[in-house]
C-alpha positions as CSV (number, residue, x, y, z in Angstrom):
1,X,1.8,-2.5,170.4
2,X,1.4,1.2,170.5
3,X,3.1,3.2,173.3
4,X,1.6,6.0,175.2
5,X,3.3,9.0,176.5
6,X,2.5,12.2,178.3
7,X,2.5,15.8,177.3
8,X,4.2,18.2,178.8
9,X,2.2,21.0,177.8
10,X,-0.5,19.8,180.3
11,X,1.9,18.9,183.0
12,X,3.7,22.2,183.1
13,X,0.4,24.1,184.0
14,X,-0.9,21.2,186.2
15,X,-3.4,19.9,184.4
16,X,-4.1,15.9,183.9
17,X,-1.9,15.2,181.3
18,X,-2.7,14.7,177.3
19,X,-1.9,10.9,176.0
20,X,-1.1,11.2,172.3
21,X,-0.2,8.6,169.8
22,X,3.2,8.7,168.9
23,X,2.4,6.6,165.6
24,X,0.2,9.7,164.0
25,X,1.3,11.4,161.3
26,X,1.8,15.5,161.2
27,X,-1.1,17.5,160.6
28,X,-1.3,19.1,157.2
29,X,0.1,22.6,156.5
30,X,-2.7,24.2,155.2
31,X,-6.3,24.1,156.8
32,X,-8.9,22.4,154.1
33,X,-11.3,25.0,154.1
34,X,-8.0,27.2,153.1
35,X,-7.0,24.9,150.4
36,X,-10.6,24.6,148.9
37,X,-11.1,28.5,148.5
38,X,-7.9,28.7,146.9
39,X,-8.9,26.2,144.3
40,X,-11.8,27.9,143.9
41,X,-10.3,31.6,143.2
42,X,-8.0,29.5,140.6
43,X,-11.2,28.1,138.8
44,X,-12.6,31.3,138.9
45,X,-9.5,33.0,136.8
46,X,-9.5,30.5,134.3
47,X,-12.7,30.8,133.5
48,X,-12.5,34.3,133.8
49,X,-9.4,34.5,131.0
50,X,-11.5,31.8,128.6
51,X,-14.5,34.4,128.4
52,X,-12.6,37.3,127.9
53,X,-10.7,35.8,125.4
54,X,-13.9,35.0,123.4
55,X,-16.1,38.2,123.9
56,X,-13.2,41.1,123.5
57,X,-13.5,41.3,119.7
58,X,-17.0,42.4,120.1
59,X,-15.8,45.0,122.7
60,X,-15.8,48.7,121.3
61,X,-14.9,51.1,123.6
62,X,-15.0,55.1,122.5
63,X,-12.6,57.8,123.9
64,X,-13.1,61.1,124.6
65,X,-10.0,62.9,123.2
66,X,-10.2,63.6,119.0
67,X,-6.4,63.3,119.0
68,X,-6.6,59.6,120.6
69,X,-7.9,56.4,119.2
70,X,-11.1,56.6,118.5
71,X,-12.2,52.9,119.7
72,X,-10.8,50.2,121.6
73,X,-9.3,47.5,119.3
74,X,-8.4,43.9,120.6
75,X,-5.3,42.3,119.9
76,X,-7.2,39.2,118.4
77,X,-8.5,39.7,114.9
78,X,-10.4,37.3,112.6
79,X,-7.7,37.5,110.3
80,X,-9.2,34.6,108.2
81,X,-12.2,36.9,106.9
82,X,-12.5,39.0,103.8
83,X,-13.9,41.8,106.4
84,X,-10.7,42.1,108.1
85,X,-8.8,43.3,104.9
86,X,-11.1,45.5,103.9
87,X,-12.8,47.1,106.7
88,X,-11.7,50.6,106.5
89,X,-9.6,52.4,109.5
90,X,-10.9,52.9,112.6
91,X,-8.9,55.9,113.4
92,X,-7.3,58.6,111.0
93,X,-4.3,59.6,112.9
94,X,-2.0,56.6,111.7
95,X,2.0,56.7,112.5
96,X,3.1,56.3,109.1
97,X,5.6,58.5,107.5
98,X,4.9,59.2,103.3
99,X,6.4,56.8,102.2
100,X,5.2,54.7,104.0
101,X,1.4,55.7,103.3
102,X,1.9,56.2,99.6
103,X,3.2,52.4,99.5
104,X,0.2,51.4,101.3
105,X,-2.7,53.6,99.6
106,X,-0.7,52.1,96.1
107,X,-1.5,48.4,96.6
108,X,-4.0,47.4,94.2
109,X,-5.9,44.1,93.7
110,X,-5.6,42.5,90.0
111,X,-8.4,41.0,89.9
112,X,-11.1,44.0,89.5
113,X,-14.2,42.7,90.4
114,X,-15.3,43.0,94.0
115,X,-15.8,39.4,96.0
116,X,-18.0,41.0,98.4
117,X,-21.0,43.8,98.4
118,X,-19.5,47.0,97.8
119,X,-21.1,50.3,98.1
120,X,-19.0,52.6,96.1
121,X,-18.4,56.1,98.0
122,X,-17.2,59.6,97.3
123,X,-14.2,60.7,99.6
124,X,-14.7,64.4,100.2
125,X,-11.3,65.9,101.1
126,X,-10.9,69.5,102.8
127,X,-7.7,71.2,102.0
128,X,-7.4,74.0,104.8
129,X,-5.2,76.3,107.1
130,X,-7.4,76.2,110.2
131,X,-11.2,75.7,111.1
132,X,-14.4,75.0,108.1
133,X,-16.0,77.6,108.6
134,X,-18.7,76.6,106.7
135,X,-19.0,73.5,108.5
136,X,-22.7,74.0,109.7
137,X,-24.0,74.1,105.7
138,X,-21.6,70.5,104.9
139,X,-23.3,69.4,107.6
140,X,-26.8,70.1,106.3
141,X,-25.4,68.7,102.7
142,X,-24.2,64.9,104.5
143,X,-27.3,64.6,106.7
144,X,-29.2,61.6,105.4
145,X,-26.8,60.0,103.0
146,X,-24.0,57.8,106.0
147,X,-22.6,55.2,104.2
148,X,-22.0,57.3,100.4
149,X,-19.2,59.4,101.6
150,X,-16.2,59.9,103.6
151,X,-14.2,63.1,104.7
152,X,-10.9,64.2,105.2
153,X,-9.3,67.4,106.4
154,X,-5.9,68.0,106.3
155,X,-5.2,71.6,108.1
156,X,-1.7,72.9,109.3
157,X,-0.2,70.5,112.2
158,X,-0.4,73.4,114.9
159,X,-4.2,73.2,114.4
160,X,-6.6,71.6,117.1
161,X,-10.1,70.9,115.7
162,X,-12.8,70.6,118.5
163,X,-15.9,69.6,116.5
164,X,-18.6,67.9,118.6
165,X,-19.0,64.3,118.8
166,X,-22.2,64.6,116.4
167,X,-20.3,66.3,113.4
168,X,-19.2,64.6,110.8
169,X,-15.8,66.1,110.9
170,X,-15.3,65.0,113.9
171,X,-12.0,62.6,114.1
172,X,-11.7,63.4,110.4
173,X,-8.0,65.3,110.5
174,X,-4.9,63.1,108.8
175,X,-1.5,63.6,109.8
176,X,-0.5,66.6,108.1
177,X,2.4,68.8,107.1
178,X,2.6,72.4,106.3
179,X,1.3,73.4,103.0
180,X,2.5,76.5,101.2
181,X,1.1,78.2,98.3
182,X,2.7,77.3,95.0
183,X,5.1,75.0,96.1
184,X,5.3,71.2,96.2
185,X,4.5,71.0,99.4
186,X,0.8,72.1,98.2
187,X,0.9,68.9,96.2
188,X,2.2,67.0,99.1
189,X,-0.9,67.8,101.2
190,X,-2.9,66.8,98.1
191,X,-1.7,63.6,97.4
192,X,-1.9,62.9,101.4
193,X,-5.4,63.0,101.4
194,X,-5.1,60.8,98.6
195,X,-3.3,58.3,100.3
196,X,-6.0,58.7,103.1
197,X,-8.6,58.2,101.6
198,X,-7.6,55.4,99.5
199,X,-6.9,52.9,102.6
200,X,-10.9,52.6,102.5
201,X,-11.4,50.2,99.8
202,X,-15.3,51.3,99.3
203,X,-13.9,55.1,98.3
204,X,-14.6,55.6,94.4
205,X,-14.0,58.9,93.4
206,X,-12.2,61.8,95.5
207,X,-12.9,65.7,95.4
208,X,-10.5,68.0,96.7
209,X,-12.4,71.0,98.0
210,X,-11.1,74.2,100.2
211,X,-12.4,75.9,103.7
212,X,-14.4,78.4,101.6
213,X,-16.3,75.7,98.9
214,X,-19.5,75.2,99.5
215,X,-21.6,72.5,97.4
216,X,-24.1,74.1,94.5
217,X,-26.6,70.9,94.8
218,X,-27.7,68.3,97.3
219,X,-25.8,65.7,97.9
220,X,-28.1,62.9,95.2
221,X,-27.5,65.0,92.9
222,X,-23.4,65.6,93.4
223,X,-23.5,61.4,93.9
224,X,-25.1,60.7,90.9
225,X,-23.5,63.3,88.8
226,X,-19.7,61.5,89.3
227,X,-21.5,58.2,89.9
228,X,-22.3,58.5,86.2
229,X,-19.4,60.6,84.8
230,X,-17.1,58.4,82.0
231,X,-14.3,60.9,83.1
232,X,-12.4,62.7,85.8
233,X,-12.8,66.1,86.4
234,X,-9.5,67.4,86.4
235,X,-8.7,70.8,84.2
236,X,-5.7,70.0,81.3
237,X,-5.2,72.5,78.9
238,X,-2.7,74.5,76.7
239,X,-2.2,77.7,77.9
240,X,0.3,79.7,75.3
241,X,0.5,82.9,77.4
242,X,3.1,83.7,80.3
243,X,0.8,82.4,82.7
244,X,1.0,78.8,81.3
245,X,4.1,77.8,78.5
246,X,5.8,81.1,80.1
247,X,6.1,78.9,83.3
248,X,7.5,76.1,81.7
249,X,11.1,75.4,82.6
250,X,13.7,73.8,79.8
251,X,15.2,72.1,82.9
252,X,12.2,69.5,82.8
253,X,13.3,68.2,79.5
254,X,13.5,65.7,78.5
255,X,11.2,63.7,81.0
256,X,8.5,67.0,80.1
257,X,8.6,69.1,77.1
258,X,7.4,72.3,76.2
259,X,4.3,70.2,74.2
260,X,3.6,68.0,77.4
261,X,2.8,71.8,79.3
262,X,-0.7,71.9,80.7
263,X,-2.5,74.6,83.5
264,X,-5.4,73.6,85.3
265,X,-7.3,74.1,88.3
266,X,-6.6,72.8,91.4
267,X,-9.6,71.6,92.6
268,X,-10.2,68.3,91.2
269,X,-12.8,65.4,91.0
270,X,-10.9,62.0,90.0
271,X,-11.6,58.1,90.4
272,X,-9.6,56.1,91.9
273,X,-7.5,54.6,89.0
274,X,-6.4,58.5,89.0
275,X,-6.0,58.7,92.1
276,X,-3.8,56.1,92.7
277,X,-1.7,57.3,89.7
278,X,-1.2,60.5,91.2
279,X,-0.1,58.8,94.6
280,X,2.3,56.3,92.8
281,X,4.1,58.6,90.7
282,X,7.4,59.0,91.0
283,X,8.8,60.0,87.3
284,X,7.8,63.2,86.7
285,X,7.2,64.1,90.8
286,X,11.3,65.2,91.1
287,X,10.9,67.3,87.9
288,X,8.7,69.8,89.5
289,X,10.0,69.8,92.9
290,X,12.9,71.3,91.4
291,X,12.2,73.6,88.1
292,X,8.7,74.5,89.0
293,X,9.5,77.4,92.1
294,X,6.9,80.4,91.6
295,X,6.6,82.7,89.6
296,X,5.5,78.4,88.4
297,X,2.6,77.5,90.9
298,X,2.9,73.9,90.7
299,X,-0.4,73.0,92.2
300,X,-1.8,74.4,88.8
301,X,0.7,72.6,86.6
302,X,1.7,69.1,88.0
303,X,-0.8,67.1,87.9
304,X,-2.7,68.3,84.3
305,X,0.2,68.0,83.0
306,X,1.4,64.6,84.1
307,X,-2.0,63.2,83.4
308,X,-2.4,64.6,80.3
309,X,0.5,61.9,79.5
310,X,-0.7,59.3,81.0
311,X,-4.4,59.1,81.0
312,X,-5.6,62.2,78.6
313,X,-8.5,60.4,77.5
314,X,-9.7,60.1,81.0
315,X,-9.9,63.5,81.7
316,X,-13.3,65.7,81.1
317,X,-10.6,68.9,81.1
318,X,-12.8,70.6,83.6
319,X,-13.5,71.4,87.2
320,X,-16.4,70.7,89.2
321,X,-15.5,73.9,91.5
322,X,-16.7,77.0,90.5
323,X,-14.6,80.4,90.9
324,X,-14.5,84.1,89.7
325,X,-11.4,85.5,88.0
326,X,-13.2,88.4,86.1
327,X,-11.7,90.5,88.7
328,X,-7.8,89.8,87.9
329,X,-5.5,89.1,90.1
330,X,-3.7,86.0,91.7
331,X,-6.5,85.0,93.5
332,X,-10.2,84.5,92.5
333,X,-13.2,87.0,93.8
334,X,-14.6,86.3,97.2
335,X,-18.5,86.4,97.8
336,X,-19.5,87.5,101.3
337,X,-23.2,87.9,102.7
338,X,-24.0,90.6,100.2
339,X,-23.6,88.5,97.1
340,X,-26.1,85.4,98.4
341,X,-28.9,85.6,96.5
342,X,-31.3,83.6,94.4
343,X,-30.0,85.3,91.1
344,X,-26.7,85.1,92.6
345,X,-26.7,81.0,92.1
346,X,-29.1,80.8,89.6
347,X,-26.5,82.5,87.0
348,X,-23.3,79.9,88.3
349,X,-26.0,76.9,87.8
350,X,-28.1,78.0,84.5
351,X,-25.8,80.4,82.3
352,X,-23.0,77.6,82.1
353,X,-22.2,74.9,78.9
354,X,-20.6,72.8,79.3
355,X,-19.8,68.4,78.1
356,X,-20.9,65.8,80.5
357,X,-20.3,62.2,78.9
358,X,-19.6,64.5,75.7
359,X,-23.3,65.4,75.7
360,X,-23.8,69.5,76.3
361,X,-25.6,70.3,79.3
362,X,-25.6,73.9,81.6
363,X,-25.4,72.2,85.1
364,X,-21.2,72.2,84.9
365,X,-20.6,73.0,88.5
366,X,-21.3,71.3,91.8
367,X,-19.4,73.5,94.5
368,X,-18.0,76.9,94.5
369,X,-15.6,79.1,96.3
370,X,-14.5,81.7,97.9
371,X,-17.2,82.1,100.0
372,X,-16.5,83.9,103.2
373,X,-17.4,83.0,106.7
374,X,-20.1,85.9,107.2
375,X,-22.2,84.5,104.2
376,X,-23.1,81.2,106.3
377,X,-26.3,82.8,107.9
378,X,-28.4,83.6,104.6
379,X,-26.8,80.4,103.3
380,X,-28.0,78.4,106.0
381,X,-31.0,80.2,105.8
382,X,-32.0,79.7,102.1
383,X,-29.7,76.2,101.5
384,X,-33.6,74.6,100.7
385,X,-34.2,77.2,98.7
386,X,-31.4,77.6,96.8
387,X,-29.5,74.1,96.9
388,X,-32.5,71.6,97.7
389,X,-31.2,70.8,100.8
């Protein structure tokens, strides 16, 4: 039998009182309409965190600042495809230290042929102080051909490129160092673009080019001319006058004799079995960091002469880049706005011999240098005219 009581809550403001059943239970913290939402916001998260989780590889977000990354990578990777071993970087400005890059640019597959479709590309690397100048005509030159090439600058660290979003330099600077004429550290720079440039597996063949080249053809026929080339383009020759066994310093011998002694230019074309041996080396590399100070200009003398022991029969003993010394001196002529000219071009790309493939032929030269800044106009101007493009 249930008893009845009263409620004092109704008899203290006189009121007939309230009869409650002192068998029922307590009333539940929580409202249910309170409890239901709650379970609702928690379905809503979860399914919330399953979607993300699935669509956030396919998110690519772009950032505005050059020195940032230049897209938005998710922390889950398909690391089970070919693609995600080979897709080159996404963004240029890495944190690794020289070593550490040179290790990384070194690792080579042994088994040569490619598993996957391969389109074989030229990596066009600017060695330079500050701004391209010529920019505007390279620009002209690329247009059309995405997917053949690559680019990398490497300029002095204080430098703060601010190409627009549609150039094709644009987010193209490595980490760099200072880079002083004649000495090592020249080499450095060049064998950091290396590096560079060979973390993208699709990257061929590699040409080292200055602020003041500019190219002599359009870009098909620059493709197909290294496309095609059995060798390297990389100058290697005996010099016998002070400028070339007069540099040589007995300190290098035994590891590099008086014999071994080549000069060359230092604008080079090379493939990438070259290219990683000039990244990798580290037997003759402490040689000429420390006998070959200037009056020895080791950018002339280091690699010639270490390739011409290792690989001389992969060498075409020439350069690609065009230049002037018929004015002496330690630097070559420089061609301003005065010297562009139809005859001007005609005489660097017709009155030439030269071996391609060991056949003789008169078009020896693809780019040239030093052109100044003030010659961009007429070249822009004429470029169809006189380059095709």
């Amino acid at each position: 039998m249930q008893t009845r009581v009263k409620s004092y809550d109704s008899l203290e403001e006189g009121r007939e009182p309230i009869l409650r059943n002192s068998a029922q239970p307590n009333r539940p913290l929580l409202p249910l309409r309170l409890l239901q939402f709650l379970l609702l916001l928690l379905g809503l998260g979860i399914s919330f965190s399953f979607l993300s989780f699935y669509i956030s590889p396919y998110l690519k977000l772009q950032t505005e600042s050059p020195v940032s990354l230049s897209k938005f990578q998710p922390c889950f990777r398909d690391s089970g495809s070919i693609m995600s071993w080979i897709r080159p970087p996404l963004n240029l400005r890495h944190e690794m230290n020289d070593a550490e890059l040179f290790w990384r640019a070194t690792l080579v597959p042994t088994i040569p042929r490619y598993p996957f479709k391969r389109t074989p590309k030229i990596a066009f690397m600017f060695l330079t102080r500050g701004p391209l100048p010529l920019a505007p005509l390279w620009q002209r030159f690329f247009e059309g051909n995405e997917g053949l090439y690559s680019i990398y600058v490497h300029s002095s660290p204080s430098y703060r490129p601010n190409f627009r979003t549609s150039s094709v330099f644009y987010n193209r600077q490595i980490p760099s160092q200072v880079a002083e004429w004649g000495m090592m550290s020249m080499c450095d720079a060049e064998r950091r673009l290396l590096a560079n440039a060979l973390l993208d597996v699709s990257n061929e063949w590699f040409v080292l080019l200055s602020e003041s080249c500019i190219p002599l053809q359009n870009f098909s026929i620059v493709y197909r001319y290294i496309a095609r080339s059995r060798y390297s383009f990389m100058g290697s020759f005996d010099d016998p006058t002070g400028n070339g066994r007069g540099r040589y310093n007995a300190g290098m011998f035994p590891k590099v004799n008086l014999t071994n002694w080549r000069k060359g230019s230092q604008w080079f074309e090379v493939n990438r079995k070259i290219a990683i041996d000039i990244v990798q080396d580290t037997d003759y590399y402490p040689s000429f960091e420390q006998f070959c100070r200037p009056p020895c200009y080791v950018d002339e003398h280091y690699f010639p002469t270490m390739l011409s022991i290792k690989s001389p029969r992969e060498l075409a003993n020439r350069s690609l880049t065009w230049v002037d010394w018929s004015r002496g001196g330690a630097h070559p002529a420089t061609f301003g706005a005065g010297d562009v000219s139809k005859q001007f071009f005609d005489k660097i790309g017709k009155d030439q011999t030269c071996y391609y493939n060991d056949q003789p032929t008169n078009l020896c030269f693809l780019f040239a240098r030093k052109v100044s800044p003030n010659a961009l106009d007429p070249l822009l101007r004429y470029s169809h005219r006189f380059f095709g493009f």
